[in-house]
N, C-alpha and C positions, 0 to 999 in steps of 0.2 A: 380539559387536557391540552388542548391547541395551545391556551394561553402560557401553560408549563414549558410546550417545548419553545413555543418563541421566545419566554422569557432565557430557559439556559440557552440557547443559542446568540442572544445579546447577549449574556455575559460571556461566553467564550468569546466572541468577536471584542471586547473590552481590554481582552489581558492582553499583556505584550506577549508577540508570539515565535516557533520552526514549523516547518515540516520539509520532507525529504519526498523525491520522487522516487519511490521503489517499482520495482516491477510486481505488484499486486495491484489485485483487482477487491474493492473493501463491497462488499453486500450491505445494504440499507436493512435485510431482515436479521441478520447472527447481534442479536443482543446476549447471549446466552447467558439470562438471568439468573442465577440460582448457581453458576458453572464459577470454577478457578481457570483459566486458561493457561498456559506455558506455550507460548509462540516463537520459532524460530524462522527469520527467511532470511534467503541469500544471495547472491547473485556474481557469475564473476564474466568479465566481458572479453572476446575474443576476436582478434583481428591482425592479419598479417603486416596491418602497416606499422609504420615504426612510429614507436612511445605509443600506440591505442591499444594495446594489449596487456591483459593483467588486472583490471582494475576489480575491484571485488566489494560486495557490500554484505555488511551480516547485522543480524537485529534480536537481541534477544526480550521478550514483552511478557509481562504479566499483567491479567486483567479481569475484568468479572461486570455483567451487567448491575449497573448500578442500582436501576429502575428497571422494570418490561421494557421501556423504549429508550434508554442511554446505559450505554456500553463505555467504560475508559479503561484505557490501560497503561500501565508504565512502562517504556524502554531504553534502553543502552547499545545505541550503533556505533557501529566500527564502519573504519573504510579504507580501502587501500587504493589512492590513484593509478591510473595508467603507466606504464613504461615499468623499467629494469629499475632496482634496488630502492623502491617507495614503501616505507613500514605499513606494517600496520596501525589504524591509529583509533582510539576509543574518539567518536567523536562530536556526538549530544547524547543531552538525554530529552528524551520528548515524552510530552503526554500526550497521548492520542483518544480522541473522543468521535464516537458516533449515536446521532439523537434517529430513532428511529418516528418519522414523521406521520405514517400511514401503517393500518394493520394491513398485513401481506393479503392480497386478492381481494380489498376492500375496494380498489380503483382499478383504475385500465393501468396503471405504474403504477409500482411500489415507489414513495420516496423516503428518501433520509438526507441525512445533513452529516458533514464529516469537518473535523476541526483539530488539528494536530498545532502544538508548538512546540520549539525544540529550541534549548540552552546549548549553544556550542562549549565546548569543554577544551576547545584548544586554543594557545597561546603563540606568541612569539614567531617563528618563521610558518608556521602552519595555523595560524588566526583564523579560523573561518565565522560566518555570523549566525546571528541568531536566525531560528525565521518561522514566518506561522503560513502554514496551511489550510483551504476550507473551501471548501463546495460541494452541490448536490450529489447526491447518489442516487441510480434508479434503476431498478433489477424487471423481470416481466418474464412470465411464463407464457410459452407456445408449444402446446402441445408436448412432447418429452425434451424440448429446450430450453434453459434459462440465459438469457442475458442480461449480465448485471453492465451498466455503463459508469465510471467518473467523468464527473467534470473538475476538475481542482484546478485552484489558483494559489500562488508561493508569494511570498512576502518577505524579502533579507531585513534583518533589523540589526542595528546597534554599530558598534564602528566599526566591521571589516566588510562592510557588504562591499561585493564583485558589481552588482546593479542593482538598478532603480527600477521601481514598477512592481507592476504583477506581472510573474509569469505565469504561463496557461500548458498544463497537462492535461491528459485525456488517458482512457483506459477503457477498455472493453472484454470482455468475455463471455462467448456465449458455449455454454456446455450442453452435451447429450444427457440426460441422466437415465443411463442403460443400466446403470447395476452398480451400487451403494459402495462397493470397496475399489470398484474402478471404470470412471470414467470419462471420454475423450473431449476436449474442447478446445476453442482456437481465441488467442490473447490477441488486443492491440494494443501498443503503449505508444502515444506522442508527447512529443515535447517541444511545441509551437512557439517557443522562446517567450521575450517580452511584450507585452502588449503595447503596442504602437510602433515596436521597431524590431516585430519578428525578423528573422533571415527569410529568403525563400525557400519556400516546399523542399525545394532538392536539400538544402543544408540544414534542415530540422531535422531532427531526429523522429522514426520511425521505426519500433519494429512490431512485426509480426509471427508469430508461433504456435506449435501445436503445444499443448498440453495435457497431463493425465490426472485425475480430481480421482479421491477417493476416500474415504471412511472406514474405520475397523472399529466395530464395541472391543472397548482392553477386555473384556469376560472370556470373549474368544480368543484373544490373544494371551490368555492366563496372567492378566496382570490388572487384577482387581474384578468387582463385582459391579462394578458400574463406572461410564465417563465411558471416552472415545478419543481414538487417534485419526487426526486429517493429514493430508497430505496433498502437494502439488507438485509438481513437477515438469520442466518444459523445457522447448530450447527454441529461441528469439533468433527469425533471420532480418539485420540491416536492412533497411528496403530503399534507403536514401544514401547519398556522400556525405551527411553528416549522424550517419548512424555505425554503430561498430557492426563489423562482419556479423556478427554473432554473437549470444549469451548463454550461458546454461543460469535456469533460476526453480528456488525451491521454495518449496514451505512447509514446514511441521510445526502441528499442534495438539497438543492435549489438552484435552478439558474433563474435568473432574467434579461431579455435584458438591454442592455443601451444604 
């Protein structure tokens, strides 16, 4: 089985690639094999200074464990920049992959592997580039805590890249799990710029927030006899001068057996 997952993981690393830094946090276990997903997240950024306010990101996905241990899914992002009168603009479509590495509680870390690329879809005064995403994932239970960690690395491709290199994100999330349809947990999201020619700490972006994790079976919500609604919800404080005051960020998902 090893040999399986190294092998598709060389070939995701082969194609030309996007990925997008969202404010989520990807879990190396949610393969959900056998599951249709319909995923929505969001996010829209807040801050009193002039033109950092307003910027919004929305992502609609559909997806399904391929295997027990790889998960892909398709989506369609939108995004609205910062400042007064910026459209909204549809603006890749990306395929998103995660290979689940380790059965859950079979090591001291769970790992996985995450590999996202994305086709830009805009042209002309709004050209943005292609770009692929990819690094470890690794999740760990403590007692009624889980914290899931990324490491992910960005890669601009094709002729509108803004820069060169890799850049380097990070993500964190450790959750209570006190009770199935609601519960409390605290996010980090970084964005350490480029590798070899980061900014300093103070002008990286960094933020931190509380958030609320939850689960409803749709049977008790009277809409169907099987599959589940997730939900996130949170709000992101700036903790650096190169992070926005603030964010409100979400996520809704349904998954349906087949």
């Amino acid at each position: 089985m090893k040999h399986l997952y190294l092998g598709a993981i060389a070939a995701a690393l082969m194609l030309p690639g996007i990925a997008r830094a969202d404010f989520r946090v990807i879990s190396p276990r949610e393969i959900d094999y056998g599951e249709i997903e319909i995923e929505h997240n969001g996010s829209s950024i807040f801050d009193r200074r002039d033109g950092r306010s307003g910027g919004q990101s929305h992502t609609i996905e559909i997806g399904t464990g391929i295997t027990r241990w790889w998960k892909s899914e398709l989506e369609l992002a939108f995004e609205k920049e910062p400042g007064r009168d910026q459209p909204m603009l549809a603006t890749q479509i990306v395929t998103e992959n995660v290979f689940q590495l380790t059965e859950p509680g079979e090591h001291f870390v769970d790992l996985g592997f995450y590999f996202e690329y994305g086709q830009s879809l805009l042209r002309g005064r709004y050209a943005g580039s292609n770009q692929a995403t990819f690094g470890p994932l690794f999740a760990k239970d403590i007692g009624r805590t889980t914290t899931t960690v990324n490491f992910l690395f960005t890669r601009q491709l094709g002729p509108s890249q803004t820069t060169q290199g890799l850049n380097f994100n990070y993500a964190l999330q450790t959750k209570w799990n006190l009770w199935g349809p609601l519960s409390p947990a605290i996010e980090v999201y970084g964005d350490a710029g480029t590798i070899g020619s980061s900014p300093k700490f103070t002008e990286q972006q960094l933020m931190v927030g509380p958030v609320a994790v939850g689960r409803l079976p749709l049977n008790e919500l009277g809409l169907g006899r099987a599959g589940k609604i997730k939900y996130e919800v949170g709000w992101l404080f700036g903790t650096t001068r190169g992070s926005p005051e603030g964010a409100l960020r979400w996520r809704l998902e349904v998954e349906v057996p087949f």
